[in-house]
N, C-alpha and C positions, 0 to 999 in steps of 0.2 A: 303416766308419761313422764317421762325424765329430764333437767333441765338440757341435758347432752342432747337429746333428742331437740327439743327446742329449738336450742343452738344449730343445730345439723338443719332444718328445715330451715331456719332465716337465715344459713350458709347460701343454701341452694337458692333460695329465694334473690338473693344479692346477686349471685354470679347468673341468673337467669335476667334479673332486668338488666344488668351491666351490657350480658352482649344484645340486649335488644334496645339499647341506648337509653332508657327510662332512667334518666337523671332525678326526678322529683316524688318520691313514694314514701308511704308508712303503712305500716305493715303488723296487724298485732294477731297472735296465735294464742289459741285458750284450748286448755284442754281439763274439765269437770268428770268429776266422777263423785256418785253417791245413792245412798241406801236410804228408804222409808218405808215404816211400818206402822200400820192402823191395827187397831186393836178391839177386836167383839166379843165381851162375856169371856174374860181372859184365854182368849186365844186367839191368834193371828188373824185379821182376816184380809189382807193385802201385805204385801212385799214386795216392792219396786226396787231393781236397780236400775243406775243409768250413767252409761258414760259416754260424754257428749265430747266431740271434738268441733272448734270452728279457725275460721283464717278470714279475717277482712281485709283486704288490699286497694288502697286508694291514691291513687293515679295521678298527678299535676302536670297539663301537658299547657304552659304557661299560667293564665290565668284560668283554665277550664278544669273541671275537675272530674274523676270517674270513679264509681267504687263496685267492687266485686266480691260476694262473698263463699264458702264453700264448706259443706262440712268433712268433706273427704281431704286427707290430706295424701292422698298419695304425689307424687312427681307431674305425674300428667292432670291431674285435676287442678293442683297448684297454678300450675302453667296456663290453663283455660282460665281460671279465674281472672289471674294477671293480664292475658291477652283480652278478658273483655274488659276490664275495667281500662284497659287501655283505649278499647274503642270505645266507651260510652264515655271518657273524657274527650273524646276526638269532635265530638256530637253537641254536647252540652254548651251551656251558654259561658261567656267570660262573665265571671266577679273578680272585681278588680282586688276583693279583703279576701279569696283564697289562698292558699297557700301552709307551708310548714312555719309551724313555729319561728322564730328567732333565735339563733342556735344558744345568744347565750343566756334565754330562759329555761334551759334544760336541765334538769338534774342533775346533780355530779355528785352531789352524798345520798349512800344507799345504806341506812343501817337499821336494825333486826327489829323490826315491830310489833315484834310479838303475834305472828297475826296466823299462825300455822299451826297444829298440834292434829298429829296423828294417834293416837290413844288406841288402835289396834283394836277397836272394838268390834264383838262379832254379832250377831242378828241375834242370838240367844241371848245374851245378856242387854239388848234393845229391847225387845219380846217382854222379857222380865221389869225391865223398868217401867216399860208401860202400863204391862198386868200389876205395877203395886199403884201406879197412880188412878186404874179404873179402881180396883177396888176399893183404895182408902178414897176415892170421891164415891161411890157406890156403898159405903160401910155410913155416913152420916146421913141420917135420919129427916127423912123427907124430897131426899131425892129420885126420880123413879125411874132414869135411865140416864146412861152417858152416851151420848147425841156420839162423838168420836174421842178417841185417843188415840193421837201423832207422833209416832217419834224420829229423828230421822239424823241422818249425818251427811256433808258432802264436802268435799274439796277441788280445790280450782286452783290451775299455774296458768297464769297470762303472761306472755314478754309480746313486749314491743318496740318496735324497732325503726328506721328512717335512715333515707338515703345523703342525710345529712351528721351520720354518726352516732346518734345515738342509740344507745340500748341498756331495758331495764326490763327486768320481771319480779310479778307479785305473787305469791304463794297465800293463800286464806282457807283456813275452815271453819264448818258451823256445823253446829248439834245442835238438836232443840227438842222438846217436849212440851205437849201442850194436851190440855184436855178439857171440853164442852158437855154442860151438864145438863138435865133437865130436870125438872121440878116443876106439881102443879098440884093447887090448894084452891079450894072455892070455886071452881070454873074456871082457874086463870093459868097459863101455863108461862113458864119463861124458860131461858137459856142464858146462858152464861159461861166463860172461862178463865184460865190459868195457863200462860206458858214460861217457858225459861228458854232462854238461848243464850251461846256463850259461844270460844271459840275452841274449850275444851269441854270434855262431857265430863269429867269428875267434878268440874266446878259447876255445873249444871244445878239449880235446886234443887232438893232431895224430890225423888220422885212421890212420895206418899204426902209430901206439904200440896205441891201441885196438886193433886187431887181432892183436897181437902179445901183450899182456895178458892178452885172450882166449885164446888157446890159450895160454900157458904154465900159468894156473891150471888151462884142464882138462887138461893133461898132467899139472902134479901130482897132481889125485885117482886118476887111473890104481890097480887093484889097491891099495884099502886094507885095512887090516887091521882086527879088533873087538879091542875092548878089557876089560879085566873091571873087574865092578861093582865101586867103591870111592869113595872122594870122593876129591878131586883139587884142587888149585889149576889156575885153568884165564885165557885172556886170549881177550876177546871181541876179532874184531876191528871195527872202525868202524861200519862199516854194522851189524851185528850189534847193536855196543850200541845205537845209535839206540830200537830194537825195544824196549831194558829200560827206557828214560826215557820211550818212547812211554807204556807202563803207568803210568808215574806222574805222567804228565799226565794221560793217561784218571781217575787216582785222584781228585787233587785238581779236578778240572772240577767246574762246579756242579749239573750234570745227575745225574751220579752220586752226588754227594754229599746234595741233596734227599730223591733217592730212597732214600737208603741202602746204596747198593750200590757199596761202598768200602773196603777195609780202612785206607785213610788217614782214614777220618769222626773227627772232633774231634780234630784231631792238629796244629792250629796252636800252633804255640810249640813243639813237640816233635819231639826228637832221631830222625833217618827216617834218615838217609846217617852214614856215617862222617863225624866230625870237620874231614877235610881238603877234604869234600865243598862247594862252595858252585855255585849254580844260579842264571841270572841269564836275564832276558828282557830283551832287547834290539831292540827295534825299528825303531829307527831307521837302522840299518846300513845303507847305499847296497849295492846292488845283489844283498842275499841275498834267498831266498824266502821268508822272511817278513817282508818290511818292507813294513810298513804306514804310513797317517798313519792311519787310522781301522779300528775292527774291523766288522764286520758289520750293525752298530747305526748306526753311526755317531760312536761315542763314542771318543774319543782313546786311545789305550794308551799302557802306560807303562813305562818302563824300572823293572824289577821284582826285585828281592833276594828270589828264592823258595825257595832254600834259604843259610842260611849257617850255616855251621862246622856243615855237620849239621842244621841244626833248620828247620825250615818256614815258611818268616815270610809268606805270601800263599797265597790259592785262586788256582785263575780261574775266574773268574767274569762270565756277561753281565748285563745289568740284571733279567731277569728268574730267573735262581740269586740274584741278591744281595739279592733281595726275599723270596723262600724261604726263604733264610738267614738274614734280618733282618740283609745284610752290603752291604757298597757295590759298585758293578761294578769289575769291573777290567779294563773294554776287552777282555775275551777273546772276546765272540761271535764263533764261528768260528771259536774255536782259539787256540793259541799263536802267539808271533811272535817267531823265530829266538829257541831257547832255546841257551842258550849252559852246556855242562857244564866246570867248572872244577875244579883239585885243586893243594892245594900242591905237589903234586910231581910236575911232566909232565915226563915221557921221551918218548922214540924208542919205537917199537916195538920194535925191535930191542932194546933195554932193558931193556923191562918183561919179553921174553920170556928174557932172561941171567937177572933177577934171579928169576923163577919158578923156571930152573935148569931144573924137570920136573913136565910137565903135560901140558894140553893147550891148542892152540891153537887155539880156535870161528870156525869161518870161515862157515857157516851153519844158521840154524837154520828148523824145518821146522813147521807148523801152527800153532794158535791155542795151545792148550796156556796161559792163566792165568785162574785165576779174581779177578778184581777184589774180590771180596768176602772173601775168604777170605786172597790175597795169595798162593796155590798157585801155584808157574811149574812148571813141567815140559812138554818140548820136547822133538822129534827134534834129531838136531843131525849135521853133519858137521864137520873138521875135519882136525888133524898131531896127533901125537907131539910133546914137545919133550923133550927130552935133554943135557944143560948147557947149555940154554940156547939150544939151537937146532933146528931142525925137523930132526923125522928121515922121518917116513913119514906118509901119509895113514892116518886114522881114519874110519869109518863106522859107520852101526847101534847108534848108542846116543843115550841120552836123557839130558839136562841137567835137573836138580829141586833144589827147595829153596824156604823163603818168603821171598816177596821182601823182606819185614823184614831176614832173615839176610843175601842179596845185599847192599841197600844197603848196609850196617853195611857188611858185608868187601868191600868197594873200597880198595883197598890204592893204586894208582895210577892215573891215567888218563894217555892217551900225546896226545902232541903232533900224532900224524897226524891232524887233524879234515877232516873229510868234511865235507864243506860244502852238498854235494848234498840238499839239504834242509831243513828249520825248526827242524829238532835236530841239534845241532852239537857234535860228540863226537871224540873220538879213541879208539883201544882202552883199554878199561879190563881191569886185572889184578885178580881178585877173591881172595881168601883160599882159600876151598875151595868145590866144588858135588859133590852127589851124584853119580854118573853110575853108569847102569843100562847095563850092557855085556853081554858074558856070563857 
C-alpha cells in the first residue's frame, strides 16, 4: 500500500467526520505485509504470506471517549467504524484526563531513521538461507535433530493523523532467521537456539554461524547438574538482563503508576540502581527498533536522562498518565524507545565472569515470576558453574529471588556485549549476590 493511498483514505476520513460535526478524533491506518518459512530436512515445509490492513478511529465527544476498529478499508466499512465509535463515546463514562494531546507536544521534525529496507528478496533465496543454517547446525557432531528453522521478512506503513492537524507516518522492516536444535546424551535431552534480526537481510548473520550457534549452546546444557540453596554472585547474560530493565520500565510507565501498582510509585529524585548505574532513552538512533520521530499519540519524544548516577530523574509517560499525574508527557505512548543501559565500568563478558571468580552464569530464565507492586523477582532459571572465572558445567532446576530494590543497588558491572535485538539495550550485567533455591 502506498503512502498516496494513505493519504487518500485519511482525506476521506477528514471530510466524512467534518460533515458529521466530529471535531475531536485520531485516527491511525497500518497497513503489513509479509512472508515466513519453516524449514524440514532441507525442504520447505510451511510458507505463509500475510497482508494485513487495520484503521483505529477514536472519538472525543467532550470528556467521553469511543473507539472503533476495522480491518476492511473500503469507504462504507470506514464510515461504520467512525459512526460506532461515535456512539460508543456517546455511552461511556466522562474522564475528566481524556482527551488529544496538547498541540504543541507534537512532532514537527521527521527525519530518515533508518528504519525501512526493501531488499527485494524472493522465497528461494529465504528457502536457501535456511537450508544452510539447518544444515551447518545438523553437520556438528552430536546433534540429533533441528526442533525448527524460521525465516521470515515483513513490512509495515502506519500514518497517524488528528483532527487537531497533525500527521505523521512510519515505515519499518524486519528479517529474521532463527533456529532450535536438539541434542541428547545419557538420558538427558535439551534444546536450544540462535537467531539474528535486523532491519535488512544482507546484514543479517551469516546463515551457517546461526546454525552452528545453535547447536553448540544446546550441546553445552547436555547433562546438568543442581545446585544447593545459598546466595551467590551470579552474571546475567544479555538477552536475560533485557527481562530485569523490562520490569522497570513496566514500573515507571504511567499506567502503573496511576493505578498504584508499582514499587517505584514517588520514587523521582530517588537513588533505585547503583551509583555507576545511568539509563538513557535514545530515540533517534538510525536504524534500531525503537526509533521513532513520534510516539503513539503523536507527540515527539525525547532523548531522556532516566536514570543517573543511580537516581531516577523521568517517568514515561503518555498525555493521558501525565494528566493523572498532574505531570507532562513524555512521548512514551506505546512504550519506550531504544533504552540504552550504561555503567562506568563495561567489560567483556569474559571479564565480568574472571572478576565474579565463582558463581553462576544465567543464561535463561523461566516464567513470569515478579510482582510489580511488591518489587518480589523470583524465577526458574537455567545456566553454568563458574569456577575462577570460567565456565565449568551446565546448571539446572533452581530459582533466582530477591527484591528488585536489592538487584538494582548490586549491579556491580555491566559488560559491553549489547544485544541490540530489541528496544532495551543491555549487555551482561554482574550482580553482587541473588538468593538461589537449589537443593
Amino acid at each position: 500500500m502506498s503512502l498516496d493511498y494513505l493519504h487518500l483514505i485519511n482525506d476521506k476520513i477528514k471530510t466524512f467526520c467534518r460533515g458529521k460535526n466530529i471535531e475531536n478524533y485520531s485516527v491511525t491506518i497500518s497497513q503489513s505485509d509479509g512472508l515466513s518459512v519453516s524449514i524440514r530436512e532441507q525442504e520447505a515445509d510451511v510458507i505463509e504470506h500475510n497482508n494485513d490492513n487495520a484503521l483505529i478511529i477514536c472519538i472525543y465527544r467532550g470528556q467521553k471517549k469511543g473507539i472503533a476498529t476495522t480491518t476492511n478499508l473500503s469507504q462504507s466499512s470506514i464510515e461504520l467504524a467512525i459512526e460506532k465509535a461515535r456512539y460508543i463515546a456517546k455511552w461511556t463514562q466522562d474522564d475528566k484526563y481524556a482527551g488529544l494531546p496538547d498541540s504543541e507536544d507534537f512532532a514537527t521534525k521527521f527525519i530518515d531513521l533508518d528504519t525501512y529496507y526493501d531488499d527485494k528478496i524472493n522465497v528461494d533465496k529465504m528457502i536457501n538461507a535456511a537450508c544452510i543454517t539447518e544444515k551447518a547446525g545438523l553437520d556438528v557432531a552430536g546433534i540429533s535433530c533441528a526442533e525448527s528453522v524460521d525465516i521470515d521478512s515483513s513490512f509495515s506503513t502506519t500514518m497517524l493523523s488528528n483532527s487537531l492537524g497533525f500527521t505523521g507516518y512510519a515505515r519499518s522492516s524486519h528479517y529474521g532467521l532463527s533456529a532450535t536444535m536438539i541434542a541428547a546424551k545419557n538420558g538427558d535431552k535439551q534444546r536450544d537456539g540462535e537467531y539474528s534480526i535486523h532491519r535488512k537481510f544482507k546484514s543479517l548473520d551469516d546463515a551457517k554461524t546461526i546454525g552452528i550457534k545453535a547447536s553448540k549452546k544446546t550441546l553445552s546444557r547436555l547433562n546438568p547438574v543442581k545446585i544447593k540453596t545459598g546466595k551467590y554472585p551470579i552474571v546475567l547474560d544479555a538477552q536475560v538482563a533485557k527481562g530485569l530493565f523490562g520490569t522497570f520500565i513496566s514500573a515507571i510507565s504511567g499506567s502503573n503508576l496511576y493505578n498504584k501498582n508499582s514499587f517505584l510509585l514517588d520514587s523521582l529524585d530517588k537513588k533505585i540502581f547503583s551509583k555507576q548505574i545511568n539509563i538513557q532513552q535514545k530515540p533517534f538512533v538510525r536504524g534500531l527498533w525503537g526509533s521513532v520521530n513520534f510516539d503513539n499519540e503523536g507527540v515527539a519524544p525525547q532523548n531522556t536522562q532516566i536514570i543517573k548516577n543511580g537516581v531516577l530523574q523521568s517517568y514515561l509517560l503518555s498525555s493521558y498518565s501525565a494528566r493523572r499525574l498532574g505531570l507532562k508527557t513524555t512521548g512514551n505512548a506505546g512504550g519506550v524507545h531504544n533504552l540504552f543501559i550504561e555503567h562506568n565500568n563495561k567489560l567483556p563478558q569474559k571479564q565480568l565472569l574472571k572478576n565474579m571468580d565463582k558463581g553462576l552464569f544465567i543464561t535463561e530464565t523461566i516464567g513470569m515470576g515478579v510482582n510489580l507492586l511488591t518489587g518480589d523477582y523470583s524465577k526458574g532459571a537455567t545456566g553454568f558453574w563458574v569456577e575462577n572465572g570460567k565456565i565449568c558445567y551446565p546448571i539446572s532446576e533452581f530459582t533466582i529471588a530477591d527484591n528488585l530494590n536489592n538487584i538494582y543497588n548490586n549491579i556491580i558491572a555491566v559488560g559491553n556485549d549489547i544485544d541490540y535485538r530489541g528496544n532495551i539495550l543491555t549487555g551482561s550485567i554482574f550482580i553482587k549476590e541473588m538468593m538461589i533455591a537449589g537443593t
